[in-house]
C-alpha positions in Angstrom: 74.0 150.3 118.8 70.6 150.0 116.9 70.9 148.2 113.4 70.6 149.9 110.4 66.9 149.4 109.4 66.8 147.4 106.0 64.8 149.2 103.7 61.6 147.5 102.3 61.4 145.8 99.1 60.4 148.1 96.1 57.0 146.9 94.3 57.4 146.8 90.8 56.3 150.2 88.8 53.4 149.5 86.4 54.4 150.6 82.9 53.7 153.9 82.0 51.6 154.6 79.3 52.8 156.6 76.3 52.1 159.9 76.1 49.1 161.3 73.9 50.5 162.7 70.6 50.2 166.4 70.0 47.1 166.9 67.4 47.6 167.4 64.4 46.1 170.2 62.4 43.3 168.3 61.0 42.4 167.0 65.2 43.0 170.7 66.0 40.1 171.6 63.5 37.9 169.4 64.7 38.5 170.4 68.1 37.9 173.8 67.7 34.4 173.0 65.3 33.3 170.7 67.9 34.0 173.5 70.8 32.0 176.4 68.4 29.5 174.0 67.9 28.5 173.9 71.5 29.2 177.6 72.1 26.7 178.4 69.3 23.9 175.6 70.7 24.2 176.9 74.1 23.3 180.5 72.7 20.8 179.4 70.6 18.9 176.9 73.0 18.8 179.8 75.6 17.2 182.0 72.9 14.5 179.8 71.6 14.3 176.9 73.7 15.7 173.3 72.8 12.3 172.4 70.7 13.1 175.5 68.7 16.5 174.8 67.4 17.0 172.3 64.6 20.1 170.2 63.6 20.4 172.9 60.4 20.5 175.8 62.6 23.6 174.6 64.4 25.1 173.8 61.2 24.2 177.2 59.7 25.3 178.7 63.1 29.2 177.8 62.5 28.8 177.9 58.8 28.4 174.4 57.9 25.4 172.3 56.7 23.1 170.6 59.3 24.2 166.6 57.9 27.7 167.9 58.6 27.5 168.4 62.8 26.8 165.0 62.5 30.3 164.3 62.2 30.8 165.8 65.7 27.4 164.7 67.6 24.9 162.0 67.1 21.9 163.9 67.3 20.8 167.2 69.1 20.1 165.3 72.1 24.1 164.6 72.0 24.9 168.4 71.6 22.5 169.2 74.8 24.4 166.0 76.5 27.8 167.6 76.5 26.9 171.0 77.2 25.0 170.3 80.4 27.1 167.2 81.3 30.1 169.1 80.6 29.4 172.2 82.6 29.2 170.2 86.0 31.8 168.3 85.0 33.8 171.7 85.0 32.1 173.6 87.9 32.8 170.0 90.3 36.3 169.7 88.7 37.1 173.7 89.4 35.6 173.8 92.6 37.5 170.8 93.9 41.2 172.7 92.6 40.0 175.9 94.4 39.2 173.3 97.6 43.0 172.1 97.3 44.7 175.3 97.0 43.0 177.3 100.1 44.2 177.2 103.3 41.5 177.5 105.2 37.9 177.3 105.0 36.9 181.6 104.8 39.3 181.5 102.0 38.2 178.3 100.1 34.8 179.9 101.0 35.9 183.4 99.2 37.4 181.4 96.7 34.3 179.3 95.6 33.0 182.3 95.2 34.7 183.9 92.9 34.9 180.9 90.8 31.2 180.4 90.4 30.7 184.0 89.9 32.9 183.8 86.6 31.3 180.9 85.8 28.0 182.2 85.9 29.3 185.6 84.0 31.0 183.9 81.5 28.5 180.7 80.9 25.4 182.2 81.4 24.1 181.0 78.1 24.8 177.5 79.6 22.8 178.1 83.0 20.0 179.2 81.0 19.6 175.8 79.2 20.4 174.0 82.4 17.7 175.6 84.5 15.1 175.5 81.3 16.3 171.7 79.5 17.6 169.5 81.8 14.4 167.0 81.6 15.3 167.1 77.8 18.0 164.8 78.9 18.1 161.1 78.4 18.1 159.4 81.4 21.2 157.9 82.0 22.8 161.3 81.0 20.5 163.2 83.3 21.1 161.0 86.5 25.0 162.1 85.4 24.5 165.5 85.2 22.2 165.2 88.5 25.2 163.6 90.4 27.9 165.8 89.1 25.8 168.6 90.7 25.0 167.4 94.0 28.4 166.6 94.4 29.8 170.2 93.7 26.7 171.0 96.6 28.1 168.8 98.9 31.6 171.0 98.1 30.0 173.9 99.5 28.1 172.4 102.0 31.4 170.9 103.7 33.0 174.2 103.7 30.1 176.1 105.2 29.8 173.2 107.9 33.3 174.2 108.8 33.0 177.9 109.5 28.8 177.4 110.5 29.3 174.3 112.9 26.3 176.2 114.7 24.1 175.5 111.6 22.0 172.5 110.7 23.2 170.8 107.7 19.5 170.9 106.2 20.3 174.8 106.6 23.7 174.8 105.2 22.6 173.2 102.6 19.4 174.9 102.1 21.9 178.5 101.8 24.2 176.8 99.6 21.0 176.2 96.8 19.8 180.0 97.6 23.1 181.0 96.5 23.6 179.4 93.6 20.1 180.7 92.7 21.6 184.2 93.2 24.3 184.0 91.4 23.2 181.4 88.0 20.2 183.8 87.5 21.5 187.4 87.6 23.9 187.4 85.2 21.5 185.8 82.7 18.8 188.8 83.2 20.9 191.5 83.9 22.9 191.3 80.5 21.2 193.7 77.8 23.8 196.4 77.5 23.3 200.1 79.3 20.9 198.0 82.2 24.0 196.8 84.4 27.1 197.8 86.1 30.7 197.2 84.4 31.4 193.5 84.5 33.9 194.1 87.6 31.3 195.9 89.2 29.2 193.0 88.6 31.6 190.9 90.0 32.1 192.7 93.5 28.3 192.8 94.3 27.9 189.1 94.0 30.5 187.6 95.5 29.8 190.3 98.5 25.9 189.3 97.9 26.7 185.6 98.0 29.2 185.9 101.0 26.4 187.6 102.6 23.6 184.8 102.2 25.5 182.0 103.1 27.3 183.4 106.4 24.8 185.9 107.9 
């Protein structure tokens, strides 16, 4: 009769840290100023450029004074910072949750997809100043921004590898960036009222436009 196995000794449990408090009104405030803030520089630097856009036009964008985004930002070049730095922050954090949930690779394929096409629809203020002001970067904060987005690349260029294991990763890879291209740019052009389909229309061609690039 085999012995009962005696089970392993249990490493101690680091301590867990405290939970963050909820913010209070005042945090909430800031939050949200901080948030419309960026929302308003990513319009305005796609409208005039980064060079044409002054501390006092963000201020006077959210209805403050220019002295008083200081209290959120350093300088202009800190506002640019977290837009672009945060928006591959977002697309490699969102691509890598659509990654874990799909089953297979056609559907984290489809699935990629769709989440870069309501990226670009939603944040195509944001791709405009990427593609136009990423050189305005510091360079510490552009080498971040430049890694963030190869690595969200890569994401798609794993997944393609999978269902293309014909393909050349060069090729893959080279699909993947003609993709992208597709879908960051049209949105951008195409959105003066009356001069494109309904936004669900908009939707279906590109992710059958982009499914069409990268597997044909």
């Amino acid at each position: 009769m085999a012995s009962t196995p005696v089970p392993a000794p249990t490493a101690p449990q680091a301590p867990q840290s405290a939970p963050r408090p909820a913010l209070t009104e005042r945090g909430r405030q800031k939050a949200d100023r901080r948030e419309a803030i960026l929302t308003a520089a990513a319009r305005l630097f796609a409208e005039r450029g980064y060079a044409g856009v002054t501390i006092e036009d963000l201020g006077t964008a959210v209805g403050v004074s220019g002295p008083a985004v200081y209290r959120h930002f350093t300088g202009k070049s800190a506002v640019l910072a977290a837009i672009l730095e945060g928006a591959s922050r977002s697309l490699l954090d969102g691509g890598e949750r659509v990654l874990a949930d799909a089953p297979d690779a056609a559907t984290a394929l489809r699935s990629l997809i769709r989440f870069h096409v309501a990226f670009a629809l939603g944040e195509a203020d944001v791709i405009a100043v990427q593609d136009r002001e990423l050189e305005q970067l510091d360079p510490g904060v552009r080498h971040e921004v430049r890694s963030l987005q190869r690595q969200y690349v890569e994401r798609w260029v794993d997944t393609l590898a999978e269902l293309r294991p014909d393909r050349a990763e060069v090729e893959l890879r080279f699909r993947a960036h003609a993709a992208f291209g597709l879908l960051n740019s049209t949105p951008h052009s195409a959105r003066t009222p009356g001069r494109r389909p309904a936004d669900g229309a908009v939707r279906g061609i590109l992710e059958e436009m982009a499914w069409a690039s990268l597997m044909s």
